[in-house]
C-alpha positions, -999 to 999 in steps of 0.1 A, spaced: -562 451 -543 -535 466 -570 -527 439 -595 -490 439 -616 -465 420 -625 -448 437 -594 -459 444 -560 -433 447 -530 -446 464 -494 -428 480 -466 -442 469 -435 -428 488 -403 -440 485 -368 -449 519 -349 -430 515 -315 -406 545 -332 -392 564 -355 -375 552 -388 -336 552 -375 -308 542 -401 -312 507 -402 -347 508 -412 -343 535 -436 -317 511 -453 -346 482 -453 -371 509 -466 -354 522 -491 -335 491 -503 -374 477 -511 -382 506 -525 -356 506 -553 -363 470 -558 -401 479 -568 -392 510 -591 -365 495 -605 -391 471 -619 -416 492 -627 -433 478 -597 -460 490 -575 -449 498 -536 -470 494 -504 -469 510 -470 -486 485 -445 -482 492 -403 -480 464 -384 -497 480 -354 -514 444 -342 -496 442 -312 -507 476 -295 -489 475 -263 -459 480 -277 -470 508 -301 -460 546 -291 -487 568 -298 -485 588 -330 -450 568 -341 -472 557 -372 -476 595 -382 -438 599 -379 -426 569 -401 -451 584 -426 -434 619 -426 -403 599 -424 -410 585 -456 -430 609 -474 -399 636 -466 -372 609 -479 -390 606 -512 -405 570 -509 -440 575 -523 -462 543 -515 -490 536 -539 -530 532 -525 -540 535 -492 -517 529 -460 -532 493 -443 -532 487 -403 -530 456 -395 -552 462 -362 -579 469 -389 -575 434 -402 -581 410 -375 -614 395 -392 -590 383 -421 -567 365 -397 -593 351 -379 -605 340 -408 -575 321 -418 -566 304 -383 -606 290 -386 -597 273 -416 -564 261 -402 -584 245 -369 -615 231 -394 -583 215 -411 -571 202 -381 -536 219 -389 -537 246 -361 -548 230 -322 -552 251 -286 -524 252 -264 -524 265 -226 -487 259 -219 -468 289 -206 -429 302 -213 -419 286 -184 -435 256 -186 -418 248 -221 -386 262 -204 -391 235 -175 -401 207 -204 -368 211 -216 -348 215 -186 -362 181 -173 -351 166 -208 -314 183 -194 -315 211 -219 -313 244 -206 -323 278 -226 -294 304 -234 -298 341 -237 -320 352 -265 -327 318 -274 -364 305 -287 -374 272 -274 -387 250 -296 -421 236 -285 -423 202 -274 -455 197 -287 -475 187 -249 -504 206 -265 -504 185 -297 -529 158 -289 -554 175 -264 -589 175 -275 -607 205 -252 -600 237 -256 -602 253 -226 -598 296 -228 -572 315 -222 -552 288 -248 -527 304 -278 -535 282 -311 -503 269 -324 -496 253 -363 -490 219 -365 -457 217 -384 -452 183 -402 -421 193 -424 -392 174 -406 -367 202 -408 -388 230 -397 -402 211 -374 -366 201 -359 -357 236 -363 -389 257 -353 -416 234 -342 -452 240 -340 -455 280 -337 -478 300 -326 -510 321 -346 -526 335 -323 -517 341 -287 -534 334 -258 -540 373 -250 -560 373 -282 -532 389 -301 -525 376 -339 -486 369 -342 -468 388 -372 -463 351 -387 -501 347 -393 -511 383 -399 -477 387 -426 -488 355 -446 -527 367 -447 -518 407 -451 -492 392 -480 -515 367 -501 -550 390 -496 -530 422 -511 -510 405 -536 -477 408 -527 -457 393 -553 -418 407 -537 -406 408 -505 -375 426 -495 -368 431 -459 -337 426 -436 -316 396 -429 -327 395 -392 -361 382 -407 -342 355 -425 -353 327 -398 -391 334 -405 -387 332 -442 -393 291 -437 -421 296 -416 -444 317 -437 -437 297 -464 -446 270 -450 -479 288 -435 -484 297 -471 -489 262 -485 -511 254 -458 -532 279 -463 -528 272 -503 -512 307 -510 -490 319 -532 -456 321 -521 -440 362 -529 -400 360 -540 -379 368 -510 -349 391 -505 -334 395 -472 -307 428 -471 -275 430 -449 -287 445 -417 -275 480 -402 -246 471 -370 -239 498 -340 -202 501 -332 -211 468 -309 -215 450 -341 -254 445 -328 -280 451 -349 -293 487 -351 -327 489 -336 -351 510 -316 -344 487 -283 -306 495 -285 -316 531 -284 -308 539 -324 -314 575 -336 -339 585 -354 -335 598 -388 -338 636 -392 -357 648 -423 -364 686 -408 -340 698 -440 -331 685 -475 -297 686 -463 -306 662 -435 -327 638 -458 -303 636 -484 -274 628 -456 -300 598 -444 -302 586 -479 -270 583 -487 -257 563 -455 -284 543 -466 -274 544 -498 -239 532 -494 -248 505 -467 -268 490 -496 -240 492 -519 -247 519 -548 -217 524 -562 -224 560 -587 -201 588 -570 -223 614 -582 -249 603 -554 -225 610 -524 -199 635 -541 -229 659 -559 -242 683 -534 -268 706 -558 -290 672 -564 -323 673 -545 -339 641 -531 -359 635 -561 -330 638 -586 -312 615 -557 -337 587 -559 -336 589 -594 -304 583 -604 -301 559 -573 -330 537 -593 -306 540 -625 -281 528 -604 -293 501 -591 -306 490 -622 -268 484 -630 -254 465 -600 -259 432 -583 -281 438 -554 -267 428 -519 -292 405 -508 -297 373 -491 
């Protein structure tokens, strides 16, 4: 594990290519670390593999290594890590803060519905905690966290660790994958903004350390949506410096750097770029939430 006074990650998952908006994320992260004099991780958070695309991993790496944002160490998989998350949900049962649950989407759905609630589009259901005081644990059953902080528990509920397929959820493997590398910074987008209170909260009861957070203004289609793999977003092209540099500085400017010389100077190659964009940056008040 590195050890500073600094030490922020980038943490994508490989179901695609890096497209604008997570270029923005990457590089926005980025600056923050070297703009302190901080150390910069490259972590892919491949856990749940059904969704990954074959070789996507290998992309965002070119993607990156082309744009200029050198990591430092090894790159981590999460799928390589499952003995440390298991590892923490154990001591999370032993502590009688995690418990089994067998109840399905739909049968949370029809909890509610009988209380004369129903779910809207895109909405998560908080659990209603019918698991909560069950003894056996009979397989296939997800393990959920016990939440006994009145507002998350109003606003989240008891969420789950580890699914019933056997899969760790990001919450869990972020929180363990954060405190077992050291991560002292986190800067990631705004649509992550909701978990923030989770982990944290996972964090204390695991009795880790809780990293400083920065969420950044997300990247919006022209249907004012958030720009993402699932609404089809393009990914970046880094097959010429021209290209790269054109990626950097829409990322760049949807971050707010304000020094002309980054979007009006053509002759500057990426390195010189991402240097004076750390200068730069150094200089202004970061857009962050």
């Amino acid at each position: 594990m590195l050890t500073c006074n600094y030490l922020g990650r980038f943490a994508p998952s490989p179901t695609g290519a890096l497209h604008a908006g997570s270029l923005a994320t990457a590089l926005g992260s980025w600056l923050h670390a070297r703009a302190h004099d901080g150390k910069w991780l490259l972590r892919i958070e491949d856990l749940d593999l059904p969704r990954c695309i074959l070789e996507s991993d290998k992309t965002i790496i070119q993607q990156l290594s082309a744009c200029g944002l050198s990591w430092d160490g090894e790159v981590e998989y999460q799928s390589k890590r499952s003995h440390f998350y298991q590892t923490a949900l154990s001591q999370l049962i032993e502590s009688r803060k995690a418990y089994a649950c067998r109840c399905t989407r739909k049968q949370i759905e029809d909890a509610w519905l009988a209380k004369g609630f129903k779910k809207q589009r895109h909405q998560e259901l908080i659990y209603p905690g019918s698991c909560r005081d069950r003894q056996d644990v009979v397989p296939p059953s997800a393990w959920r966290l016990r939440v006994e902080d009145a507002t998350l528990r109003e606003s989240v509920g008891d969420f789950v660790l580890k699914r019933a397929d056997g899969i760790f959820t990001y919450q869990l493997a972020v929180v363990v994958d954060d405190a077992l590398q050291g991560i002292t910074h986190v800067v990631r987008g705004a649509d992550l903004l909701d978990n923030t209170p989770r982990q944290i909260y996972l964090q204390q009861c695991l009795a880790y350390p809780t990293p400083q957070y920065l969420h950044l203004p997300i990247v919006l289609d022209e249907n004012q949506e958030k720009l993402s793999k699932q609404t089809l977003a393009l990914a970046i092209q880094t097959n010429s410096s021209e290209n790269v540099l054109k990626a950097l500085r829409g990322a760049g400017l949807h971050l707010g750097l304000t020094d002309s010389t980054l979007f009006n100077q053509s002759d500057l190659s990426v390195s010189q770029w991402l240097e004076r964009a750390i200068q730069n940056y150094k200089g202004m008040i970061f857009r962050a939430y």
